[in-house]
DRENSERO-234266 format. One record per atom (N, C-alpha, C, O): residue number from 1; residue in one letter; x, y, z; atom name. Coordinates in steps of 0.02 Angstrom, whole numbers, plus 50000, padded with zeros to 5 digits. Example, Ala and Ser with C-alpha at 12.3 -4.5 7.8 and 13.67 -1.06 7.14 Angstrom:
<nodes>
+-----+------+-------+-------+-------+------+
!  nr ! rest !     X !     Y !     Z ! atom !
+-----+------+-------+-------+-------+------+
!   1 !    a ! 50660 ! 49716 ! 50390 !    N !
!   1 !    a ! 50615 ! 49775 ! 50390 !   CA !
!   1 !    a ! 50660 ! 49835 ! 50390 !    C !
!   1 !    a ! 50712 ! 49834 ! 50423 !    O !
!   2 !    s ! 50642 ! 49888 ! 50354 !    N !
!   2 !    s ! 50684 ! 49947 ! 50357 !   CA !
!   2 !    s ! 50645 ! 50002 ! 50394 !    C !
!   2 !    s ! 50670 ! 50057 ! 50402 !    O !
+-----+------+-------+-------+-------+------+
</nodes>
This chain:
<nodes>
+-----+------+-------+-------+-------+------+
!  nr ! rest !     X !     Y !     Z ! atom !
+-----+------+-------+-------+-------+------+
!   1 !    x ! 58859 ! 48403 ! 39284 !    N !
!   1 !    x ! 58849 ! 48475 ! 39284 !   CA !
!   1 !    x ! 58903 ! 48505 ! 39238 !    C !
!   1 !    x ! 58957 ! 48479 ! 39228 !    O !
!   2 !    x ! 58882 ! 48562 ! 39212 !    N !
!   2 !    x ! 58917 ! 48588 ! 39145 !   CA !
!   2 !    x ! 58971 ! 48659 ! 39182 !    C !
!   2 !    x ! 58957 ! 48694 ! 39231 !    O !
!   3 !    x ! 59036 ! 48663 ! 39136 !    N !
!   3 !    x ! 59073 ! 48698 ! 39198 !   CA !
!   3 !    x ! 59032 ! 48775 ! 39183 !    C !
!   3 !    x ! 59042 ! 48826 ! 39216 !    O !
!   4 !    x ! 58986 ! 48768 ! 39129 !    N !
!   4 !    x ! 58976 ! 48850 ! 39141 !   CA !
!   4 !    x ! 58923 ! 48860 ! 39186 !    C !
!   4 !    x ! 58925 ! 48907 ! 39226 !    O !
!   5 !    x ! 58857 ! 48808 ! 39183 !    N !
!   5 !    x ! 58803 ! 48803 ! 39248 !   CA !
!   5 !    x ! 58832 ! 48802 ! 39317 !    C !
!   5 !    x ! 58813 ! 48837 ! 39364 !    O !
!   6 !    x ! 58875 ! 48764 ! 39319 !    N !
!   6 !    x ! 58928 ! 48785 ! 39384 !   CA !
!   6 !    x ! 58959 ! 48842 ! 39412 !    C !
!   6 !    x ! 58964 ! 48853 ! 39472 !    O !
!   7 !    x ! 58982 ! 48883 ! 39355 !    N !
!   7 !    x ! 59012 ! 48958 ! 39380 !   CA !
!   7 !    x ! 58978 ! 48998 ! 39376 !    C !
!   7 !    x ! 59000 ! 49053 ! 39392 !    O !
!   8 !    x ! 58877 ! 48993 ! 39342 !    N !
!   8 !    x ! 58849 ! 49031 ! 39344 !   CA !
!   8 !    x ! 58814 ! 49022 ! 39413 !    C !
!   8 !    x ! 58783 ! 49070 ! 39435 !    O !
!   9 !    x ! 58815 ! 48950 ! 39458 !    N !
!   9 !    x ! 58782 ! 48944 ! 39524 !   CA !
!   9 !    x ! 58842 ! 48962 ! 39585 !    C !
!   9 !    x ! 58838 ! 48972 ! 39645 !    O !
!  10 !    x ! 58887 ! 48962 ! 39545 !    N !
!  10 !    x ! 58942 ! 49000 ! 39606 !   CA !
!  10 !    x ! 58945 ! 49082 ! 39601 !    C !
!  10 !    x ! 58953 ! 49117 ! 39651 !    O !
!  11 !    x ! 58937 ! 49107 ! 39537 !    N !
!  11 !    x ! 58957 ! 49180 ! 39539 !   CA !
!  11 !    x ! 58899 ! 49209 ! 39566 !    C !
!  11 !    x ! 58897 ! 49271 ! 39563 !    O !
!  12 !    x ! 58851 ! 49179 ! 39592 !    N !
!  12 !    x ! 58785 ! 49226 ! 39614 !   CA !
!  12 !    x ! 58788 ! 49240 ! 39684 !    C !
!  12 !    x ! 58802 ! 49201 ! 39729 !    O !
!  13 !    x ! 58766 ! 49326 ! 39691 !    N !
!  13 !    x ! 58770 ! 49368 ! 39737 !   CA !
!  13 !    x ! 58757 ! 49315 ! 39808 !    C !
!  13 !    x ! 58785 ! 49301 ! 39860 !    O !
!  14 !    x ! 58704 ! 49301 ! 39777 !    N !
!  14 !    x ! 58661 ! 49248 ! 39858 !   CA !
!  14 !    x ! 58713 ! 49204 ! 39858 !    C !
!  14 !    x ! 58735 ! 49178 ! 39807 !    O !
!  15 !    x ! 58740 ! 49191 ! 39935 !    N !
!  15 !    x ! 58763 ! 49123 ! 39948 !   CA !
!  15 !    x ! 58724 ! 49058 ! 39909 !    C !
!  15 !    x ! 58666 ! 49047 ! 39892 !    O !
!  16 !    x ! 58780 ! 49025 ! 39905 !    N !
!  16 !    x ! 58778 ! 48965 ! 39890 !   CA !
!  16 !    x ! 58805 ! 48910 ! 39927 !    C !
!  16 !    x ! 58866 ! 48904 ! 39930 !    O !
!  17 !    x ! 58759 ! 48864 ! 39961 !    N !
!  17 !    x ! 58800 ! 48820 ! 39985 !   CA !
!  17 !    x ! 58803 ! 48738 ! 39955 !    C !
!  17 !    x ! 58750 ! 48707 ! 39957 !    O !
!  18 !    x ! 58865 ! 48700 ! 39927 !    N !
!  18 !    x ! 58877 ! 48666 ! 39893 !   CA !
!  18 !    x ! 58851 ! 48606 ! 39913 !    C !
!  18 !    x ! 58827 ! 48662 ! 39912 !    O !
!  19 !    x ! 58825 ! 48542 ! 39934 !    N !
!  19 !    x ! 58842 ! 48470 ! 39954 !   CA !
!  19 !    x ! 58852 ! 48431 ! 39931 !    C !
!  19 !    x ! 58804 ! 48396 ! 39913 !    O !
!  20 !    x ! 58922 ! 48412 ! 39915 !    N !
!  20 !    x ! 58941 ! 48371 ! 39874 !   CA !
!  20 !    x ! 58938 ! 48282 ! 39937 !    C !
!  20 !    x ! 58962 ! 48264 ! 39991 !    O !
!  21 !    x ! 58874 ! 48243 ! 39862 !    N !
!  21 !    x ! 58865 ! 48189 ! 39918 !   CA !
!  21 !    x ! 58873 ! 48133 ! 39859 !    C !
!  21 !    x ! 58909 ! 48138 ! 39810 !    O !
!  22 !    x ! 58833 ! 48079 ! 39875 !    N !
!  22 !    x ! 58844 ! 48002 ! 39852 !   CA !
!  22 !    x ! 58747 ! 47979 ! 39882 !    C !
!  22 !    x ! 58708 ! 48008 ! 39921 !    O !
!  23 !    x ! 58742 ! 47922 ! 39843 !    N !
!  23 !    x ! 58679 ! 47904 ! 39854 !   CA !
!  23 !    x ! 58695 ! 47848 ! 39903 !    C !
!  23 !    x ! 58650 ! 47846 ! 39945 !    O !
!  24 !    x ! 58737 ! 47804 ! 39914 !    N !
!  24 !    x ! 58781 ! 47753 ! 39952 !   CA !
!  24 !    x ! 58827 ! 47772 ! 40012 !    C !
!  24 !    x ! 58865 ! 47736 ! 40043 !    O !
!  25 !    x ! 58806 ! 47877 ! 40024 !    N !
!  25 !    x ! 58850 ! 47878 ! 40075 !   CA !
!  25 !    x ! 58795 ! 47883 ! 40139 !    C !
!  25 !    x ! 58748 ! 47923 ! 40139 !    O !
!  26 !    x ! 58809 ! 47839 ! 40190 !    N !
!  26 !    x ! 58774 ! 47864 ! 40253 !   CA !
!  26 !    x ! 58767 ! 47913 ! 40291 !    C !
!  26 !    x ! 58715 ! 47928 ! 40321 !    O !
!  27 !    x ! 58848 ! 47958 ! 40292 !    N !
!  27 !    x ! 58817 ! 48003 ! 40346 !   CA !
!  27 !    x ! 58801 ! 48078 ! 40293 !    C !
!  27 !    x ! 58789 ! 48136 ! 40312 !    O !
!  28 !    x ! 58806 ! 48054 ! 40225 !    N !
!  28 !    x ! 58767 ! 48117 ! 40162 !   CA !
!  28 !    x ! 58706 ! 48096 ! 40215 !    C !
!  28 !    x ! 58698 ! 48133 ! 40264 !    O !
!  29 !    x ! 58666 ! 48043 ! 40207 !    N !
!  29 !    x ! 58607 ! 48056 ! 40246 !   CA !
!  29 !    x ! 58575 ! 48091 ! 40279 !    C !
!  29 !    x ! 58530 ! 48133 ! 40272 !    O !
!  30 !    x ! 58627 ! 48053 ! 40348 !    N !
!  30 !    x ! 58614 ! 48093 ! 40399 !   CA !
!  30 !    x ! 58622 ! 48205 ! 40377 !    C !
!  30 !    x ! 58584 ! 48243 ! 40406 !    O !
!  31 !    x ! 58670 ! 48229 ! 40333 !    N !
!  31 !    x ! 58677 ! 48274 ! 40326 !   CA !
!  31 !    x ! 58608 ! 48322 ! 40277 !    C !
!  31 !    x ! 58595 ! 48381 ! 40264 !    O !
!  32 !    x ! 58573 ! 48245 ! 40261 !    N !
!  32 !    x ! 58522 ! 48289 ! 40197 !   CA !
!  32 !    x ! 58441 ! 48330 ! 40262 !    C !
!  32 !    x ! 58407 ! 48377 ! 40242 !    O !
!  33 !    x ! 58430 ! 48302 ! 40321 !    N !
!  33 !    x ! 58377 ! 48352 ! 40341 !   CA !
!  33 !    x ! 58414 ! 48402 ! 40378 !    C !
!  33 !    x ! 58375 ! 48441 ! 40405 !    O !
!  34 !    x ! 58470 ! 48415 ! 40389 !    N !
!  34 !    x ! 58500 ! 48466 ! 40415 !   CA !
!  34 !    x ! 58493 ! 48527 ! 40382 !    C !
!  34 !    x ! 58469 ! 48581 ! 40400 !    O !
!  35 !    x ! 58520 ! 48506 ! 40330 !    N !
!  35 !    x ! 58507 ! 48559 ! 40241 !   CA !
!  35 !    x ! 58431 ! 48584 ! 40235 !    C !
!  35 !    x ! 58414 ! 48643 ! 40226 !    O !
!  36 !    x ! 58381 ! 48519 ! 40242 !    N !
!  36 !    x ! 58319 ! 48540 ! 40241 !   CA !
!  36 !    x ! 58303 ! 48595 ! 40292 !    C !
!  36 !    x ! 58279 ! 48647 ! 40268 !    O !
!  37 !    x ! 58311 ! 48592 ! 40357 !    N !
!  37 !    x ! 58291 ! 48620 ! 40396 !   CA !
!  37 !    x ! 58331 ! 48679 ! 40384 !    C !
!  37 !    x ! 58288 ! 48724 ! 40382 !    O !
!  38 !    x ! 58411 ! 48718 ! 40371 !    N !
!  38 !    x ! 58431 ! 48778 ! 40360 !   CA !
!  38 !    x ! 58386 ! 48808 ! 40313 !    C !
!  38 !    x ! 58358 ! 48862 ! 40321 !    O !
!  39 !    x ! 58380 ! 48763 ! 40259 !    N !
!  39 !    x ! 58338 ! 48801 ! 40203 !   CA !
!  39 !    x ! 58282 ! 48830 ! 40224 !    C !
!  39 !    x ! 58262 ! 48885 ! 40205 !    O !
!  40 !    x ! 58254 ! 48793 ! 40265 !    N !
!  40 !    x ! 58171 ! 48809 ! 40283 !   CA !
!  40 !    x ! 58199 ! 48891 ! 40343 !    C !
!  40 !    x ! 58165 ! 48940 ! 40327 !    O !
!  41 !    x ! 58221 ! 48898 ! 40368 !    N !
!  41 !    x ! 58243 ! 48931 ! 40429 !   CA !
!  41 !    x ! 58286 ! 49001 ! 40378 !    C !
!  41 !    x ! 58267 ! 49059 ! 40381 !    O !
!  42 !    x ! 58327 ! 48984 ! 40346 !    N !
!  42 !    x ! 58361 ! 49049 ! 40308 !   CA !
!  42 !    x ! 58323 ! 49070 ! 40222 !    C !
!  42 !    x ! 58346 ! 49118 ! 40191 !    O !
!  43 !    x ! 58256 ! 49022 ! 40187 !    N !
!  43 !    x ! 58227 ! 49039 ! 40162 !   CA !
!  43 !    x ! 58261 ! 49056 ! 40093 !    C !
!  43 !    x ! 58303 ! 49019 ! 40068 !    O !
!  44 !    x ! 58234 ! 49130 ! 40056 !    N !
!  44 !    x ! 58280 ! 49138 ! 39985 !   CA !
!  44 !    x ! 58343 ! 49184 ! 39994 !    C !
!  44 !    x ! 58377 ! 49216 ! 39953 !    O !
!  45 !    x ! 58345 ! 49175 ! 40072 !    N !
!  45 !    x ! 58433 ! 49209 ! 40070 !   CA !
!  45 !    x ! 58480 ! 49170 ! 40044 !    C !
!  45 !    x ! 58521 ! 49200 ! 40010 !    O !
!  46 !    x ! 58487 ! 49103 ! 40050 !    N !
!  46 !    x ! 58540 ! 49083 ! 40023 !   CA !
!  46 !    x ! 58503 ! 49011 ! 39960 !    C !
!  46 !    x ! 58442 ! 49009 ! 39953 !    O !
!  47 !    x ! 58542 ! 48967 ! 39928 !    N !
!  47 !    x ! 58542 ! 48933 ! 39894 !   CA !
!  47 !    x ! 58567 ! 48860 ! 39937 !    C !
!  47 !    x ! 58593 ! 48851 ! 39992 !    O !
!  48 !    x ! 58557 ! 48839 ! 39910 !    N !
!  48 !    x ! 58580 ! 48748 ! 39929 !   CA !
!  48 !    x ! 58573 ! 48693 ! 39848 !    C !
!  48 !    x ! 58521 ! 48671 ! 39825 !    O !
!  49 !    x ! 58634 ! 48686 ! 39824 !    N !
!  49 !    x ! 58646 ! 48641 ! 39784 !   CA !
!  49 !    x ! 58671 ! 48583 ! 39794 !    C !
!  49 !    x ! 58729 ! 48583 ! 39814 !    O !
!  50 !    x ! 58639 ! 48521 ! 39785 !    N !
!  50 !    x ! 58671 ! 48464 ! 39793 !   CA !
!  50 !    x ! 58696 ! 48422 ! 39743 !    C !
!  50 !    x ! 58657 ! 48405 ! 39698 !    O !
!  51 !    x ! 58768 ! 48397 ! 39743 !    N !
!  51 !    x ! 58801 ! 48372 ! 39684 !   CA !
!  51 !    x ! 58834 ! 48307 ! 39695 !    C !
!  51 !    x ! 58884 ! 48299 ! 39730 !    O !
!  52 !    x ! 58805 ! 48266 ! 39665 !    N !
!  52 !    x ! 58855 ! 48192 ! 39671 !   CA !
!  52 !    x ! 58897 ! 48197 ! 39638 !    C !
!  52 !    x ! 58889 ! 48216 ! 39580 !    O !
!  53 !    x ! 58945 ! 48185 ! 39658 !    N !
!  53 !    x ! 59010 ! 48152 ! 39660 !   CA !
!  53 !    x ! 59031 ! 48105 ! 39604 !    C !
!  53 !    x ! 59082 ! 48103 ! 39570 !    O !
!  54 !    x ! 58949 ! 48049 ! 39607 !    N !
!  54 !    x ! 58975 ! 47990 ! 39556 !   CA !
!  54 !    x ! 58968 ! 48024 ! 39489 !    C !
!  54 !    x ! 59002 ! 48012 ! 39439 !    O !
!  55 !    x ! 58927 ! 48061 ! 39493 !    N !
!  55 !    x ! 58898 ! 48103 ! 39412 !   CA !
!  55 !    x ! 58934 ! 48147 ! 39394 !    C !
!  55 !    x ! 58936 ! 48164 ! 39335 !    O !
!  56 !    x ! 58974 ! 48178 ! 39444 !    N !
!  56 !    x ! 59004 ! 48224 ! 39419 !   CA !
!  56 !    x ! 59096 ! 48223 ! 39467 !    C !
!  56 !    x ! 59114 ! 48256 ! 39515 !    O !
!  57 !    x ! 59125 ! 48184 ! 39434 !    N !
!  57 !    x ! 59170 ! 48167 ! 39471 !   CA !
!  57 !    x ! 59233 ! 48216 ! 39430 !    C !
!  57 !    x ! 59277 ! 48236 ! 39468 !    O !
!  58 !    x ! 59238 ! 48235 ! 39369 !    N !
!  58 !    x ! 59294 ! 48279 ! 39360 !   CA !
!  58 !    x ! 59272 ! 48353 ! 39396 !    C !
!  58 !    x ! 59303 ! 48404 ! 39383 !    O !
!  59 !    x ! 59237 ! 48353 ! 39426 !    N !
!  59 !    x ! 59191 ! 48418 ! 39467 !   CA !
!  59 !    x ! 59229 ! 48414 ! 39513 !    C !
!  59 !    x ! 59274 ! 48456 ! 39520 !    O !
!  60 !    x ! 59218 ! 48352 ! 39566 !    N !
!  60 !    x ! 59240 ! 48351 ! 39648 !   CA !
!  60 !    x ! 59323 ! 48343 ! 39607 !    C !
!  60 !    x ! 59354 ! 48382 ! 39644 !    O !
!  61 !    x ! 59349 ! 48331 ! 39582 !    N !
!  61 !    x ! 59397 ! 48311 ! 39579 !   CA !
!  61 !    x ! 59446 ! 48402 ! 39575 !    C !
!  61 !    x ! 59489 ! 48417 ! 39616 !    O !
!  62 !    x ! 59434 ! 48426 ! 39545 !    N !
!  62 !    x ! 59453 ! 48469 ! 39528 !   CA !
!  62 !    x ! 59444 ! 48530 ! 39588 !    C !
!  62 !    x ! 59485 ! 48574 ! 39600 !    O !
!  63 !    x ! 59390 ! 48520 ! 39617 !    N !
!  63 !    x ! 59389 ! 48552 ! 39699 !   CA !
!  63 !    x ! 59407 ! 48509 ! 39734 !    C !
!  63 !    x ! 59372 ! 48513 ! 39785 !    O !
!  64 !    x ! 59447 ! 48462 ! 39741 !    N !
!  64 !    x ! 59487 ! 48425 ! 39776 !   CA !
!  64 !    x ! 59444 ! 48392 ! 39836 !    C !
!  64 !    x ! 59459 ! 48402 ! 39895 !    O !
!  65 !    x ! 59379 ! 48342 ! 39811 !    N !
!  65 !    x ! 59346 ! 48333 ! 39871 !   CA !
!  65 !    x ! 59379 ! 48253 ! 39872 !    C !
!  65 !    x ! 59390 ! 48206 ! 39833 !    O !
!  66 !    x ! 59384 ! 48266 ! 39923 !    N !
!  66 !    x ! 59437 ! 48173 ! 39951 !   CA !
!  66 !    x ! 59381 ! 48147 ! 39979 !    C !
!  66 !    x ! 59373 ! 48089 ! 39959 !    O !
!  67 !    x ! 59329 ! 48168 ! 40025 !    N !
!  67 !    x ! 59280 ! 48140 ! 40071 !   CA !
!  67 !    x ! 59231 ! 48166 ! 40065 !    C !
!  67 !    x ! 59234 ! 48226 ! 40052 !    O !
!  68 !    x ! 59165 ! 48136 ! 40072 !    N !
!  68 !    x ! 59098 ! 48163 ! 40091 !   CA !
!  68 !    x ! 59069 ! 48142 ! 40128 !    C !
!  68 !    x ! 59080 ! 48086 ! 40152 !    O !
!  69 !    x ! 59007 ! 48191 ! 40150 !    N !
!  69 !    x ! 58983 ! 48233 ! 40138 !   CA !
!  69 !    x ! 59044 ! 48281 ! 40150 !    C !
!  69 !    x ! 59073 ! 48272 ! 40204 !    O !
!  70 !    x ! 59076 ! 48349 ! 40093 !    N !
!  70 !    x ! 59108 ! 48378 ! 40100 !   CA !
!  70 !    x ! 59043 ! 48457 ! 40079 !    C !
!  70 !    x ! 59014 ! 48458 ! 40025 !    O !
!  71 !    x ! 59035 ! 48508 ! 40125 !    N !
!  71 !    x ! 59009 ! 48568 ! 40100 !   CA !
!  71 !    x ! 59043 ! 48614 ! 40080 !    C !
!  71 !    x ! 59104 ! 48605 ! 40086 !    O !
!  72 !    x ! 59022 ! 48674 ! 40052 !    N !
!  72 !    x ! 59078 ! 48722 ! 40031 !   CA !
!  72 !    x ! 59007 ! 48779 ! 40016 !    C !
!  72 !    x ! 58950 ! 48770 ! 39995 !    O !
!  73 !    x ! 59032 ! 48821 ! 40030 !    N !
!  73 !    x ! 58994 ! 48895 ! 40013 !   CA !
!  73 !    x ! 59036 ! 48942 ! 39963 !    C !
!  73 !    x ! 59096 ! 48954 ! 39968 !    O !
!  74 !    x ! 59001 ! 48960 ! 39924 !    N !
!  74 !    x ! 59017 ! 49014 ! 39902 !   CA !
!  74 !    x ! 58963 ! 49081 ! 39881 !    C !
!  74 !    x ! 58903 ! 49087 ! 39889 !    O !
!  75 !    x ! 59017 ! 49129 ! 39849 !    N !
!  75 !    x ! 58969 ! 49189 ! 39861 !   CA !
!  75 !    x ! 59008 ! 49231 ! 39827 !    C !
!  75 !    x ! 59062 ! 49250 ! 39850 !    O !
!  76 !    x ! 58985 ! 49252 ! 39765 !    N !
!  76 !    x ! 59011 ! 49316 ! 39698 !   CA !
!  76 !    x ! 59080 ! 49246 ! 39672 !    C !
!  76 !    x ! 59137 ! 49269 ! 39669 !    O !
!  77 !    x ! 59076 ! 49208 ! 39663 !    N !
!  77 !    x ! 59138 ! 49160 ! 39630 !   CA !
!  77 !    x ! 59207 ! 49141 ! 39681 !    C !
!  77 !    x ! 59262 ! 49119 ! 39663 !    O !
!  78 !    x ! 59183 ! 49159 ! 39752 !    N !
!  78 !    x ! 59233 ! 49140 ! 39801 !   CA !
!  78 !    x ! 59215 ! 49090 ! 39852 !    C !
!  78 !    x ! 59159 ! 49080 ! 39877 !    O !
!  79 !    x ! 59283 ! 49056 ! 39866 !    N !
!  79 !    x ! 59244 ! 49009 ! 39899 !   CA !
!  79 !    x ! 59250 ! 49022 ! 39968 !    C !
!  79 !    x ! 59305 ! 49018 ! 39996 !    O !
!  80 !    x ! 59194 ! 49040 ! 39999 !    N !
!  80 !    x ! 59181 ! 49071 ! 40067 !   CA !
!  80 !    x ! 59216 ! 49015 ! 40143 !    C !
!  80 !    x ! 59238 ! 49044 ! 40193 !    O !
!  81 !    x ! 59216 ! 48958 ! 40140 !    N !
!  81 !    x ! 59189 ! 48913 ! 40201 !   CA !
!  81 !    x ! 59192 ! 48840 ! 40162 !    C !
!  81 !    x ! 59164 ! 48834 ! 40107 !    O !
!  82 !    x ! 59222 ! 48792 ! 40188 !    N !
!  82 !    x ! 59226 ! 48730 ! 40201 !   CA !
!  82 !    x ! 59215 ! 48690 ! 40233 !    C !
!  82 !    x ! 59249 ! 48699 ! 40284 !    O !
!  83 !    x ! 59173 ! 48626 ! 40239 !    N !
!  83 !    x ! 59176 ! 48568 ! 40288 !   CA !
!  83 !    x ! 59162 ! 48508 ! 40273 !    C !
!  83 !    x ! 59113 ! 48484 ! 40244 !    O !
!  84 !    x ! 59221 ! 48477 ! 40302 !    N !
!  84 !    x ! 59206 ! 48403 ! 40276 !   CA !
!  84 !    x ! 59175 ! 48358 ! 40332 !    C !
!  84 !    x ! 59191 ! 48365 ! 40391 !    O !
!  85 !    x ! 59131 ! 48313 ! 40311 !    N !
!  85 !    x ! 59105 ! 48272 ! 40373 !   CA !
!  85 !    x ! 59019 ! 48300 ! 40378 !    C !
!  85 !    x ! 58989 ! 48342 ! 40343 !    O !
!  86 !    x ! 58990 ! 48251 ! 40450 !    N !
!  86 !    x ! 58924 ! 48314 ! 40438 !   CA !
!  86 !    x ! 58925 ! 48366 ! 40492 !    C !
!  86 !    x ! 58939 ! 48359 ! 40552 !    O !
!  87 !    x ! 58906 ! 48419 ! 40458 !    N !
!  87 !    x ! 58907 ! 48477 ! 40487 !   CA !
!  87 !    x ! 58841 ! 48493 ! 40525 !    C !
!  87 !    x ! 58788 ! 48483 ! 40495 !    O !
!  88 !    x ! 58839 ! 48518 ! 40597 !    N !
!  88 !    x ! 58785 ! 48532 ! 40621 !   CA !
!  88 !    x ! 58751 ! 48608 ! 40611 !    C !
!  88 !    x ! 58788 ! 48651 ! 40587 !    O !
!  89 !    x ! 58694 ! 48623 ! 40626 !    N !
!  89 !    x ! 58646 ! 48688 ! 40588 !   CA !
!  89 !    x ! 58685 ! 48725 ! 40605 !    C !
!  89 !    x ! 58700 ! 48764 ! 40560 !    O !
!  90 !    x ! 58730 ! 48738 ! 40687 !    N !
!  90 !    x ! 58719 ! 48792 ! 40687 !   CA !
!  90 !    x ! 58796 ! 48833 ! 40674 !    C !
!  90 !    x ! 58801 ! 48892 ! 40689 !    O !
!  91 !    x ! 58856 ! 48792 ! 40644 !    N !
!  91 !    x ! 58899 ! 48791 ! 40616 !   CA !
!  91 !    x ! 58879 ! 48829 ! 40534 !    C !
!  91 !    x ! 58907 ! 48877 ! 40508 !    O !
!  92 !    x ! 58835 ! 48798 ! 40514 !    N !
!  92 !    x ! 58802 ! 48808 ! 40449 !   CA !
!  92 !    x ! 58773 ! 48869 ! 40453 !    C !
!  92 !    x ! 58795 ! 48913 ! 40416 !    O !
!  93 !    x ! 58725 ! 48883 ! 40494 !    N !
!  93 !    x ! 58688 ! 48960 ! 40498 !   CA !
!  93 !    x ! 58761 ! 49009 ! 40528 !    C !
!  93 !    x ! 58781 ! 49054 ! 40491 !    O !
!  94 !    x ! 58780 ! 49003 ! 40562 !    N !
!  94 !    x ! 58815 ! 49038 ! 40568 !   CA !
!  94 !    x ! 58877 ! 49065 ! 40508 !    C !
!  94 !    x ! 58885 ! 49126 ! 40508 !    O !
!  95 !    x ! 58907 ! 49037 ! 40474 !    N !
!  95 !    x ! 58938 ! 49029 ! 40411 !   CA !
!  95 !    x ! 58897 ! 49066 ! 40375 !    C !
!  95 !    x ! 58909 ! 49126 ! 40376 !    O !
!  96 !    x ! 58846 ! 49048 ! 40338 !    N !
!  96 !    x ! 58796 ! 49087 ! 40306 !   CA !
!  96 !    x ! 58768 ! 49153 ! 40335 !    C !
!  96 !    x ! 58763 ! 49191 ! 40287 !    O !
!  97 !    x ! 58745 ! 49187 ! 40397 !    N !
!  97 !    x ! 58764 ! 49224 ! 40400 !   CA !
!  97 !    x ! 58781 ! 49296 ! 40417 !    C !
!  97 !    x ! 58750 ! 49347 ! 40433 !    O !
!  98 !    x ! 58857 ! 49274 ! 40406 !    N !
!  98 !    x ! 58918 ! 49311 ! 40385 !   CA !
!  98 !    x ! 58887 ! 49352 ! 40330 !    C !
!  98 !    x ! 58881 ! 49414 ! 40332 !    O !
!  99 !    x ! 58866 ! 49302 ! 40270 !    N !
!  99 !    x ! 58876 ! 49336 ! 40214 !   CA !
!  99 !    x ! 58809 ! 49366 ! 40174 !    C !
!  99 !    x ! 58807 ! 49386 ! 40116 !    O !
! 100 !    x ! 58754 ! 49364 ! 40225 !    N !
! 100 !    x ! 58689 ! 49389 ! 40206 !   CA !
! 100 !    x ! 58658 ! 49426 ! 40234 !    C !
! 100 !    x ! 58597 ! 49433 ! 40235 !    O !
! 101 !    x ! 58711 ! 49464 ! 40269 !    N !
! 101 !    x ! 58693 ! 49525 ! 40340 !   CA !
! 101 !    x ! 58701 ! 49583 ! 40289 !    C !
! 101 !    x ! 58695 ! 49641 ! 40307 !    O !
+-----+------+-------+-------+-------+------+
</nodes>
């Protein structure tokens, strides 16, 4: 991912929520119908981007991701919310929102 496609999917009004994963990680897995199901449930309020790690490693590196599945939200170019590990929905809906009320 290119750093300007990047700050143009972070600077947008609508939340964004990040998942930085791996194709070799297990509990990315387990974390990918969780995502499905927020999306389906919060619709075109927010965004969901998913970013490997292996492809784009001066990326995670530079947001300092040590572990994944690590998420991150943002919203207007800030970074709203963090979590590393997998996160359950309603940690996630709730986080999100905050910022779409």
């Amino acid at each position: 991912m290119s750093k300007s496609s990047f700050n143009d999917i972070i600077n947008s009004a609508t939340p964004v929520l990040l998942d930085f994963h791996a194709d070799w990680c297990g509990p990315c897995k387990a974390q990918a119908p969780i995502l499905q199901q927020l999306k389906s449930q919060m619709g075109d309020k927010i965004r969901i981007v998913k970013i490997d790690v292996d492809r784009n490693q001066p990326l995670a590196s530079k947001l300092g991701i040590r572990s994944i599945p690590t998420l991150m939200i943002f919203q207007a170019g800030e970074r709203k919310w963090q979590g590393m590990g997998v996160q359950n929905l309603g940690i996630l809906k709730q986080q999100l929102e905050k910022l779409v009320e």
